[in-house]
C-alpha positions in Angstrom: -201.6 -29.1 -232.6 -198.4 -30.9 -232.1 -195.6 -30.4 -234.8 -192.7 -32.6 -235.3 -188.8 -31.6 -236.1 -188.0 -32.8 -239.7 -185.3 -35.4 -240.2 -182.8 -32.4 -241.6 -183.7 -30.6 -238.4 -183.2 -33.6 -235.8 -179.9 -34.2 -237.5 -178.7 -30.7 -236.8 -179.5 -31.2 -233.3 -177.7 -33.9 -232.8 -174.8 -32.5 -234.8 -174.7 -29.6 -232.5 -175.0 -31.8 -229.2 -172.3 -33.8 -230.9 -169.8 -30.9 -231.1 -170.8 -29.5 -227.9 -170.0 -32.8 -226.0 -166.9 -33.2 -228.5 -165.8 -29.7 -227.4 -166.0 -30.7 -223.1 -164.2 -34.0 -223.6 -161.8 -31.9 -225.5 -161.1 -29.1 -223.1 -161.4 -32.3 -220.1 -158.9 -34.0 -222.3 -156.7 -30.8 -222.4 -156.9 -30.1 -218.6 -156.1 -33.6 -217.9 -153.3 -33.5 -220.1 -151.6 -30.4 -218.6 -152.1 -31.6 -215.2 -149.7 -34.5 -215.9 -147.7 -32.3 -217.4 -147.4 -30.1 -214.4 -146.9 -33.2 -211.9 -144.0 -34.8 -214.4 -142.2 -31.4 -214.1 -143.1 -30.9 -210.6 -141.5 -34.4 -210.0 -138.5 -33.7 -212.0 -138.1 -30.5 -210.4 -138.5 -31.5 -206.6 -135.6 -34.8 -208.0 -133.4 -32.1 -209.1 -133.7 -29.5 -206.3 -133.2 -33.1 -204.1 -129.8 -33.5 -206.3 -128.5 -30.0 -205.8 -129.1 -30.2 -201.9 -127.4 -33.6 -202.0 -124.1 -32.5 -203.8 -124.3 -29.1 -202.3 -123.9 -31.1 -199.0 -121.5 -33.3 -200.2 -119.3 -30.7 -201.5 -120.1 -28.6 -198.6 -118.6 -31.5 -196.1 -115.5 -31.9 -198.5 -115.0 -28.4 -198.5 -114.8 -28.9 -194.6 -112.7 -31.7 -194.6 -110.2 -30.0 -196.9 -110.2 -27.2 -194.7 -109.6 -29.5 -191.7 -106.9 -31.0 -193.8 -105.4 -27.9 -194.9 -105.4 -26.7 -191.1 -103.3 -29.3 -189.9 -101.0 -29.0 -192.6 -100.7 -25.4 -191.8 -99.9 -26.0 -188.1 -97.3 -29.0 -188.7 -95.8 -27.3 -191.0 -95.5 -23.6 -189.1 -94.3 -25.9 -186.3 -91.6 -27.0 -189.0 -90.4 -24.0 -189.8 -90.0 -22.8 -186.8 -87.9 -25.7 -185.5 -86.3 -25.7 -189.2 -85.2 -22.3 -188.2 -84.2 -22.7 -184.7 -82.1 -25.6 -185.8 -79.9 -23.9 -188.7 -79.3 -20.9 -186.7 -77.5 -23.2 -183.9 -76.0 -24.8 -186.6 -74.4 -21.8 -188.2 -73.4 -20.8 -184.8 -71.6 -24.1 -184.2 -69.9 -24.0 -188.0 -68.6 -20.8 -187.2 -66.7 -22.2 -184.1 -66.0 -25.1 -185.9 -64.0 -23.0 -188.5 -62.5 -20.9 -185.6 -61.2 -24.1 -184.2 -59.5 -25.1 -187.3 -57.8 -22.3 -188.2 -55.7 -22.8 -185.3 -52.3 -24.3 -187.1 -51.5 -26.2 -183.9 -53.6 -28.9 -181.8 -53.2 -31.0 -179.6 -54.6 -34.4 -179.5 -57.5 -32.9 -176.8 -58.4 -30.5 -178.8 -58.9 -32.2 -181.9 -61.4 -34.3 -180.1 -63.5 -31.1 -179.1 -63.6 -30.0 -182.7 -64.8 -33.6 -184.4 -67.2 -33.6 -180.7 -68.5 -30.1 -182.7 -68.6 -31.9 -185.8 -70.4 -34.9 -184.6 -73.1 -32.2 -183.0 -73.5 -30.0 -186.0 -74.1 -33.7 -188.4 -76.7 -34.2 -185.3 -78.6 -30.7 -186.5 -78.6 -31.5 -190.1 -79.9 -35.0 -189.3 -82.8 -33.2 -187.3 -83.4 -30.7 -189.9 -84.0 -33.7 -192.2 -86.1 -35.5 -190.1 -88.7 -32.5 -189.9 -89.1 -32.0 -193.3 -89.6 -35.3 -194.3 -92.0 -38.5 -193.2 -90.0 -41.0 -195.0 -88.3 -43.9 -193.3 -84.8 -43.0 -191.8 -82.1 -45.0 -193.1 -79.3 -43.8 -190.2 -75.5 -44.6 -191.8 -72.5 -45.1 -190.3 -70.1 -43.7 -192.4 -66.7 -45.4 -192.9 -64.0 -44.1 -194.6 -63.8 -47.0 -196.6 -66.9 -46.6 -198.5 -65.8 -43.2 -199.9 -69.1 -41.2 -200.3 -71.2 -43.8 -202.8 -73.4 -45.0 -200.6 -74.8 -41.4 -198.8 -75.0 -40.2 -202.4 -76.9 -43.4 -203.6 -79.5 -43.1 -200.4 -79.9 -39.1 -201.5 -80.9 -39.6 -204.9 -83.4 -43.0 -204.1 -86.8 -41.5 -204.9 -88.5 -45.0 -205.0 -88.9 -46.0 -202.1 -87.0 -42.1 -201.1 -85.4 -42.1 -197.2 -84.5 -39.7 -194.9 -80.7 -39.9 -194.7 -78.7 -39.9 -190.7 -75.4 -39.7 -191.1 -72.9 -40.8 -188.4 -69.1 -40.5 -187.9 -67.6 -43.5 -186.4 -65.0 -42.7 -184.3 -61.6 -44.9 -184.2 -62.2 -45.2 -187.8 -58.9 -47.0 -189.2 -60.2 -46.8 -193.0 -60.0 -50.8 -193.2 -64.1 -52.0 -192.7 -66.7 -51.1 -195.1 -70.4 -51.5 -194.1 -71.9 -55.0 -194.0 -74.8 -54.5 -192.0 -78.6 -53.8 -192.4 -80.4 -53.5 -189.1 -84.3 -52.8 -189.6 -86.9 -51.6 -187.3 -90.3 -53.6 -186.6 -92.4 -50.8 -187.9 -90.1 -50.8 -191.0 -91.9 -51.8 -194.5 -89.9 -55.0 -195.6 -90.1 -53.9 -199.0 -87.9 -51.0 -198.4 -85.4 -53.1 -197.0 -84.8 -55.4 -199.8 -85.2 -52.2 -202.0 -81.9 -50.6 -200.5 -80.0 -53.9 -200.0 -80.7 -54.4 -204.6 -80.0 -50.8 -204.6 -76.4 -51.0 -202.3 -75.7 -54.2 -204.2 -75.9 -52.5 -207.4 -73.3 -50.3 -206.5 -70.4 -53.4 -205.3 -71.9 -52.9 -201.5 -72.0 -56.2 -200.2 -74.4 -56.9 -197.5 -73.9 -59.8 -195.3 -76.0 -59.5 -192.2 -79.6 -58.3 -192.2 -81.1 -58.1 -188.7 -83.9 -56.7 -187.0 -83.1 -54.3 -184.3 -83.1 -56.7 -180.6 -81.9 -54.5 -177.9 -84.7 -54.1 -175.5 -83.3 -50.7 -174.5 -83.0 -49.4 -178.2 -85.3 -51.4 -180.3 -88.4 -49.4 -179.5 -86.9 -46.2 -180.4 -85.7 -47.4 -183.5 -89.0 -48.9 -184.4 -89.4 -47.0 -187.4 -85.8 -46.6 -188.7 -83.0 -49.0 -190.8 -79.2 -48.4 -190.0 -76.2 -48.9 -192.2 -72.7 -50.4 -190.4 -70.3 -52.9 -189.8 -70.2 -55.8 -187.4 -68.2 -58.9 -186.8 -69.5 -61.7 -189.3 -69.4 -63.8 -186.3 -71.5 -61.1 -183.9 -73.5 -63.5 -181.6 -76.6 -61.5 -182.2 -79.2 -62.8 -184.0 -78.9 -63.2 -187.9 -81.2 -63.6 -191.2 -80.5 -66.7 -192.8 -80.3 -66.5 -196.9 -83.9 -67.5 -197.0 -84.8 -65.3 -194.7 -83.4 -62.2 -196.6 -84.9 -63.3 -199.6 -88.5 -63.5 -198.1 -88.1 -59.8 -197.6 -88.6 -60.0 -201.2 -92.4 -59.4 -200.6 -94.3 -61.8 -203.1 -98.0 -59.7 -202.6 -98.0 -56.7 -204.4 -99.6 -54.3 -202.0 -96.8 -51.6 -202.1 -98.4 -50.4 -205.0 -101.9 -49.7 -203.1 -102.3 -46.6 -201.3 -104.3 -46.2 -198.1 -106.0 -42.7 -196.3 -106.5 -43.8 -192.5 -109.2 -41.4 -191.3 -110.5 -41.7 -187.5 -113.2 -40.2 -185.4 -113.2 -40.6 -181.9 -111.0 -43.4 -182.0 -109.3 -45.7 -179.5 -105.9 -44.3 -179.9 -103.9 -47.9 -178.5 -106.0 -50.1 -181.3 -105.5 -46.9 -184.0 -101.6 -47.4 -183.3 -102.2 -51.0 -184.0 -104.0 -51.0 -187.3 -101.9 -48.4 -188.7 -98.5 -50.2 -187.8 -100.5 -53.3 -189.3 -101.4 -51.6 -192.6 -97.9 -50.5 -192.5 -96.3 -54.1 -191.8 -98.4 -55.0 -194.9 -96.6 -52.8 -197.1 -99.2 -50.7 -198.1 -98.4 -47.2 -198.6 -100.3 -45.3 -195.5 -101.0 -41.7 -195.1 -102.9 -41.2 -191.4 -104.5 -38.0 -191.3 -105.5 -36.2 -188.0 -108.4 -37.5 -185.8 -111.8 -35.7 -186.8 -114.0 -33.6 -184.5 -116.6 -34.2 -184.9 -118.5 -36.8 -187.1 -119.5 -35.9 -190.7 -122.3 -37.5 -192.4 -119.8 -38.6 -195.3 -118.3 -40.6 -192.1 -119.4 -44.2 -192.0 -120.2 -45.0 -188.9 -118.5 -48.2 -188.6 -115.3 -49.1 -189.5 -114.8 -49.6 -193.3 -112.2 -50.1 -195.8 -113.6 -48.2 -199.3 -112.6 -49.1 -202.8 -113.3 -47.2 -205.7 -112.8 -49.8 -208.4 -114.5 -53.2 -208.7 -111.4 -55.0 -209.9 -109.8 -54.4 -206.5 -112.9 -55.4 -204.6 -110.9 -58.3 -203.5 -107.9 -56.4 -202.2 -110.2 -54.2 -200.2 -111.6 -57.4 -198.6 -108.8 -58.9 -198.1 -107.6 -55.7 -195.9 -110.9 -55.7 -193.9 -110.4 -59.1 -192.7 -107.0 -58.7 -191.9 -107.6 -55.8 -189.8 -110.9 -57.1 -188.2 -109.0 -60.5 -187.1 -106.1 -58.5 -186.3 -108.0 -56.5 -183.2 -110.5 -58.3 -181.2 -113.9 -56.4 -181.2 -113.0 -54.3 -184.0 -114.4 -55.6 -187.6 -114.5 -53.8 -190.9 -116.5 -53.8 -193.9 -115.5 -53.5 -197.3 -117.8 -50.5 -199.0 -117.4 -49.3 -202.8 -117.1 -45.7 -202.4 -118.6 -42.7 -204.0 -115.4 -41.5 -205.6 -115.7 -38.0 -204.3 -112.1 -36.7 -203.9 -111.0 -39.4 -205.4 -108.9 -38.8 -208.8 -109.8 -40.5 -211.5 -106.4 -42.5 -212.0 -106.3 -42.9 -208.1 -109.5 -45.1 -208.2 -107.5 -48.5 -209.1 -104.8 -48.1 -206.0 -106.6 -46.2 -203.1 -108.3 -47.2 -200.2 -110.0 -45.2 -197.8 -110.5 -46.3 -194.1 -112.6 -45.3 -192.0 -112.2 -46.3 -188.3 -114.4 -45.3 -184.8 -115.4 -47.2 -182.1 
């Protein structure tokens, strides 16, 4: 004979199927759960292993271009020194005849030309002792004796722009001109020259003639240089007019930006040219030593990088004028990472990049 569950008894069936199926979709539930777990932390893991390789190898590549960097320094400046050296032991040597040669009570016309000849030589060495340890623009002064020592003093103590000071005996120096000339070189930044002529002005030194350098057989040489002397107000060479002076005056405002020119394999004719460009813009250019080999920090094309938006402008404004300044060549403007970059540097630095 058949029997039949009771209600009380089907209920506790079901009850117990219930919690069974309850307790599987439970532990599914559970296993599901900690699987997405481990997949979110997996993720986040692999993104943060994936960050440290990234700015291991970014600080691995500006470790190398410091060291590159620091390299160069090292080798220009052992070079320095040892010319540094070379020169002030020649130049002690040639004081100490100098002093030999003026003790001597009596001299004779002849030989006082041999001693200021030493003298002239000796102001030669300290000129080329000043030149290595500096890259600042040479400002080469003719000294007369009518100008007393105010102006060498004043061109010692400029720090802004700061020069490198030449100074020159004139010979036949009767005491009655003072200095009434600028002459400038082509590489020279403008900005620097009507720096010095406020600052010589300030001090009662009247400048009348500001030229640029003309001479075919000297003007290349002195490129890069300004010089301090007198000529005739009626010399036949070529003369600024007022308007002209005062447009030296720069109206833009780049001498306050800074650029880094960094190359790699680059065409050294057209390098010459943009940095003597970048210069002629009065910009304030550093160019550092060509690389060896290609980094992947390096762009590979040529660009100009900013590292503030509020100068995005200026950086593009330098891009085109390099691009249209060089046929075949064009930059980009790129905001930069910042890396290297200090964080008050970011509003007047650009960083350019340049390869063929």
């Amino acid at each position: 004979m058949k029997t039949y569950k009771s209600i009380e008894e089907t209920i506790a069936d079901v009850q117990k199927k219930d919690k069974r199926y309850n307790y599987i979709v439970m532990i599914v539930m559970a296993l599901m759960a900690a699987f997405i777990v481990t997949v979110i932390v997996y993720d986040q893991q692999v993104k943060k292993q994936n960050d440290v390789i990234l700015k291991s190898r970014v600080t691995i590549d500006q470790l190398k271009t410091k060291e590159l960097e620091n390299e160069f320094l090292r080798e220009r400046d052992s070079i320095r020194t040892d010319s540094i050296t070379g020169l002030v032991t020649t130049l002690r040597q040639e004081l100490s005849v100098i002093k030999k040669q003026l003790a001597k009570n009596n001299r004779s016309n002849s030989e006082q030309a041999v001693v200021m000849a030493n003298i002239n030589l000796a102001q030669d060495k300290l000129n080329q002792i000043t030149n290595n340890i500096s890259d600042n623009t040479i400002v080469r002064y003719y000294k007369r004796k009518a100008d007393g020592n105010r102006i060498e003093d004043l061109i010692q103590n400029m720090k802004n722009p700061s020069f490198r000071l030449n100074l020159k005996d004139v010979p036949n120096d009767n005491g009655r001109y003072k200095v009434n000339t600028i002459w400038f070189g082509a590489d020279v930044n403008r900005v620097e020259v009507s720096k010095l002529i406020a600052a010589l002005k300030k001090i009662g030194v009247r400048i009348s003639n500001v030229k640029e350098f003309d001479n075919p057989k000297t003007k290349d040489w002195k490129k890069a240089a300004i010089e301090i002397g007198y000529a005739p107000v009626n010399s036949s060479s070529t003369k600024l007019s007022e308007s002209e002076v005062k447009n030296l005056r720069v109206n833009n405002n780049n001498i306050k930006y800074n650029v880094r020119f960094y190359s790699y394999k680059p065409d050294q004719r057209i390098k010459n040219r943009l940095t003597t460009l970048i210069k002629k813009e009065n910009y304030a250019i550093k160019v550092y030593p060509d690389w060896k080999k290609q980094y992947s920090f390096f762009s590979k094309v040529p660009t100009v990088f900013y590292y503030d938006k509020d100068i995005k402008d200026i950086a593009e404004k330098l891009a085109a004028t390099l691009s249209s300044y060089v046929k075949g060549v064009t930059f980009k403007a790129q905001f930069g990472s910042g890396y290297g970059i200090k964080q008050n540097e970011k509003k007047n630095t650009f960083i350019i990049h340049y390869t063929q």
